[in-house]
N, C-alpha and C positions, 0 to 999 in steps of 0.2 A: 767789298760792300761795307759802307760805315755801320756806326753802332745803330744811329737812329734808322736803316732800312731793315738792320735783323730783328731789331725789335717791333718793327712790323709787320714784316713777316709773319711773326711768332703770334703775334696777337691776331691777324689774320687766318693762322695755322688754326688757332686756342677758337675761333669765332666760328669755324666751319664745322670743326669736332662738337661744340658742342650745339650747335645747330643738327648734326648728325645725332645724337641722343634725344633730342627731342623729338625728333623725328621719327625713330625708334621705341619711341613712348608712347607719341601720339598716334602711332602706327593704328593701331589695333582699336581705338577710339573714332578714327577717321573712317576705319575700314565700316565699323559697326553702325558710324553716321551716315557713310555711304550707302550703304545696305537696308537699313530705314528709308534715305529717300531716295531709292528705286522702287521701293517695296509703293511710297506713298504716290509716285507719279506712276506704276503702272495702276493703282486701284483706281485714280484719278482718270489714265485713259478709258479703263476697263467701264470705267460710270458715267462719263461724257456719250462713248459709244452708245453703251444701254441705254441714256438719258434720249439720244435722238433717233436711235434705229427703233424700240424694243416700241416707244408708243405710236411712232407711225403704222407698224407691220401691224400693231394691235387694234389701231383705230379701222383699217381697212378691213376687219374682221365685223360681219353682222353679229350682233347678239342676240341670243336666243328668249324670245320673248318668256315673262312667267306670269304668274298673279303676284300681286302684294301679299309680303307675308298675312296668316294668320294671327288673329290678336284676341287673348293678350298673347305675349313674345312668350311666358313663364308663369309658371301660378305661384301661387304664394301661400298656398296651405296643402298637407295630402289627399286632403279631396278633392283639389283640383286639379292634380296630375292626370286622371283618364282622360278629361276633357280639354287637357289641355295637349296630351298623345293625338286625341283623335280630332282636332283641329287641325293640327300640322299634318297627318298621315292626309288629310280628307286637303286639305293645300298643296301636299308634294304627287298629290293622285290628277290635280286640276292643271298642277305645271310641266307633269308626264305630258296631258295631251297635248299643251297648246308645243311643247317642243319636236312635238309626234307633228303634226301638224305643219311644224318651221320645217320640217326637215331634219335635224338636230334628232336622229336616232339616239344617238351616243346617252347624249344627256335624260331622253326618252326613259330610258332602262334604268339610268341611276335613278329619276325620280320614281319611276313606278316602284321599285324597288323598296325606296325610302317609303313609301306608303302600303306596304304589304302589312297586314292588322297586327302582327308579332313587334313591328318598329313602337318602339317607345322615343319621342321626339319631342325633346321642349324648345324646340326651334326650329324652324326650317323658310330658309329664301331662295328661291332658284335664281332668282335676279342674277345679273354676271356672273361672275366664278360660282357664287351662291354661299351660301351657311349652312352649317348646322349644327344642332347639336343636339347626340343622344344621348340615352340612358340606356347603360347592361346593367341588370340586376334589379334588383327591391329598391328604390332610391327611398320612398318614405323610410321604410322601417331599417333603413343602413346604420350600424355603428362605425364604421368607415368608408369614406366617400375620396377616388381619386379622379382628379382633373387635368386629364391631359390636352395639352396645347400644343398645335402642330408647327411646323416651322414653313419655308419659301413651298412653293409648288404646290400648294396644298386648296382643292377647291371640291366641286361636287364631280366633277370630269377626275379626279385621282382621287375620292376620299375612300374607294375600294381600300390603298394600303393604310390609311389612317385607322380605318374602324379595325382592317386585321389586327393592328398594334393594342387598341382600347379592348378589343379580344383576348387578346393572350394575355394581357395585365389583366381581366376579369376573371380568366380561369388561372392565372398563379395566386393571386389571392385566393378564390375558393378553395386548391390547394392547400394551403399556406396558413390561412388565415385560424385560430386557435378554435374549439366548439364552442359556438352559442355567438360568435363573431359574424356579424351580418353586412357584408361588402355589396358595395356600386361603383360604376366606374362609370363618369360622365367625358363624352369625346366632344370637345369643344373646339368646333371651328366656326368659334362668331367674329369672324375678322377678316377682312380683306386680307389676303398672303402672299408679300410680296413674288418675286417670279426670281429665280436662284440667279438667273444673269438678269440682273436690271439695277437702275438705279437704288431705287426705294428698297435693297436689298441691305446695304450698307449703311442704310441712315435709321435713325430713331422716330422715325415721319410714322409708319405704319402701328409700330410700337405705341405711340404713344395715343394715337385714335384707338387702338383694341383695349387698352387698359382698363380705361372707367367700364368698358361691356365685359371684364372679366371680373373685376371688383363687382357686379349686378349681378353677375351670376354666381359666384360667393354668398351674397345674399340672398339671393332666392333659394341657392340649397339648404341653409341655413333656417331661414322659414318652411323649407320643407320638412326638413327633418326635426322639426322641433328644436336648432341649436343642441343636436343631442350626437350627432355627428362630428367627428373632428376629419378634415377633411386636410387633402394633401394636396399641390400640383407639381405636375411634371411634366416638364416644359424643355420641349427639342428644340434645339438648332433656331433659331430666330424667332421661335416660341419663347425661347430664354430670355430675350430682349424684352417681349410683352410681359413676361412676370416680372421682371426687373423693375418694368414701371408700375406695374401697380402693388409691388410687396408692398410699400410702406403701410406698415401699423394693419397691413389685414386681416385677418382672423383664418387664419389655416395654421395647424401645427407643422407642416414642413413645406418647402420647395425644395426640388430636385431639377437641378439644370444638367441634359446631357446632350453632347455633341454642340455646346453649346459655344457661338464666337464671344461671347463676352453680354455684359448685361447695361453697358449705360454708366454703369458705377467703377469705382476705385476698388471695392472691395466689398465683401458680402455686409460690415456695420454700415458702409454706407447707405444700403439697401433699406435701412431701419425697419425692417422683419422683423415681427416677432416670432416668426416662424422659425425653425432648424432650418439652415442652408447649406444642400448639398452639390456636388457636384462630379461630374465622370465622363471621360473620353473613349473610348475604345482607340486601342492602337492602330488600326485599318483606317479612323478616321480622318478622312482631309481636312477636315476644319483644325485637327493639329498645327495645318499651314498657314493658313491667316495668319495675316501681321493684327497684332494687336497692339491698335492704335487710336488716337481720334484726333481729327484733325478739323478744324473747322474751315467749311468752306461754301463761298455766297450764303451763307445764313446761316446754316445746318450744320450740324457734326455728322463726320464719316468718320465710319468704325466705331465699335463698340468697351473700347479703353481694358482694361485687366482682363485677364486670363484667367477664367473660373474655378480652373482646375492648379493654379499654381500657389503655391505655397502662402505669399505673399498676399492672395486674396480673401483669405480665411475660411474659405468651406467646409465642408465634409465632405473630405473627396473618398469616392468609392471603387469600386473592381467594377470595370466593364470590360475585362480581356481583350480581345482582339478585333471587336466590333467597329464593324465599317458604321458611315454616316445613317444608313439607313437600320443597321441589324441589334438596334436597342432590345429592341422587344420579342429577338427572336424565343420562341418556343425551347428552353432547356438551358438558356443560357445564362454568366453570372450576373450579367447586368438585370436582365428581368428578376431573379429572383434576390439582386437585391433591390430593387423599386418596390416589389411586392413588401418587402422590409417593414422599408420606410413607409410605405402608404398604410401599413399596420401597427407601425410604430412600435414595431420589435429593432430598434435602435442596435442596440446591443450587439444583436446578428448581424449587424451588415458587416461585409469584408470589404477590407481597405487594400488598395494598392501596395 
């Protein structure tokens, strides 16, 4: 072999080795780009699916007639919260019968339920899924006021586990809360909520229609309490998305995101809160698994971008031990007792991961 073949050889030896270390380099970069878009073309299947099964199956479903809300929606001073209780109770008493009537037991018993003379209700719609929103506790005369926001599944046909949760946060504060400290907890489901397999689960579409009705009701407690109230939300699983869009510049001293997939933002400044922003996973939780991502597609963003709970998004992440998606607010546990914390604003106290 002459000179000029071993030297090509050589340089063809020298070109595959080091093709071979880049390869090697790029190994574990490919693998992790790989891994991302799988992650992105199954949520893509997973929402095209929902996109065309979930509103046929849903459309072929009768709806259960109601009345139009009561009006006004909220009063605006403490005199008119009785009247403004016994409009809603004497509206979810009038959408009992006509659902008694449909057929639609189910929903019969929620609404009678919701108008039994003890319900304190500064909202109520039977309409579709429905709304509502109550009151535990003294709302006028509250020195602290927390506002919880439900996440996917969440309507008047399930709001039985919502109100247990806005339950047990009422009596951990009573607990909790220091003497002469006057707590309310207001359970707010004024939002359509999306359905955990569906489209509109993944996008910021629902999110950003409940925002401006959560920023109103911020306002109305505010007028009710005289601005004497420093009031806090805490906001599940795709609730965390709705507080996302409406923190900016709002008047509550903290947000608490749990089990939350991400909020819309990069990071808790971007949110421009003036509130304390916290956050907390429980280890049982599946929403650990989302990819967190956003990708833009036909119009919209899919997925909710940073990860609440990670370092890199600046919260105040907290101990929620082992708590699955649903067991935030279980009775005795650390996550409830530090929500109770925060909604009291014994800061201090709360335990960190």
């Amino acid at each position: 072999m002459g000179r000029d073949g071993r030297d090509g050889r050589r340089d063809r030896d020298r070109d595959r080795a080091r093709k071979r270390g880049h390869e090697r380099v790029r190994g574990p970069a490919r693998a992790r780009f790989r891994g991302r878009r799988r992650a992105v073309r199954a949520l893509l299947a997973a929402l095209v699916t929902a996109g065309v099964v979930l509103p046929l199956s849903a459309a072929a479903r009768p709806q259960t007639p109601a009345p139009a809300p009561a009006s006004p929606a909220a009063p605006a001073t403490p005199a008119g919260l009785d009247r403004t209780y016994a409009a809603h109770r004497a509206n979810a008493a009038r959408a009992a019968r006509m659902a008694g009537a449909h057929g639609d037991h189910r929903r019969a018993a929620v609404d009678r339920s919701l108008a039994a003379p003890s319900r304190q209700l500064l909202a109520f719609d039977g309409r579709g899924t429905g709304r509502v929103t109550e009151v535990f506790g003294g709302l006028a005369r509250a020195d602290r006021v927390a506002v919880l926001v439900p996440g996917s599944d969440t309507g008047l046909d399930t709001y039985g586990r919502f109100r247990a949760a806005a339950l047990a946060l009422h009596r951990q504060l009573a607990r909790q809360a220091p003497p002469g400290t006057r707590t309310a907890v207001v359970a707010w489901l004024g939002y359509e909520t999306p359905g955990t397999v569906s489209a509109a689960v993944a996008t910021t579409g629902r999110a950003e229609r409940a925002a401006p009705r959560l920023r109103a009701l911020v306002r109305d407690l505010h007028g009710v309490t005289g601005h004497r109230a420093r009031i806090s939300l805490i906001c599940h699983s795709y609730g965390s998305v709705v507080c996302g869009r409406a923190a900016r510049g709002l008047d509550v001293s903290d947000i608490a995101l749990i089990g939350s997939p991400g909020t819309g933002a990069d990071s808790a400044r971007a949110l421009r809160a003036r509130a304390r922003v916290w956050a907390a996973r429980g280890a049982g939780d599946w929403v650990g698994n989302v990819p967190h991502l956003d990708v833009d597609l036909f119009g919209t963003t899919v997925g909710f971008g940073a990860d609440p709970v990670s370092p890199a998004f600046g919260a105040r992440v907290f101990a929620a031990g082992d708590a699955g998606h649903s067991d935030y607010f279980t009775p005795g546990s650390a996550c409830l007792a530090n929500l109770a914390r925060i909604a009291l604003g014994e800061t201090s106290a709360v335990t960190r991961d």
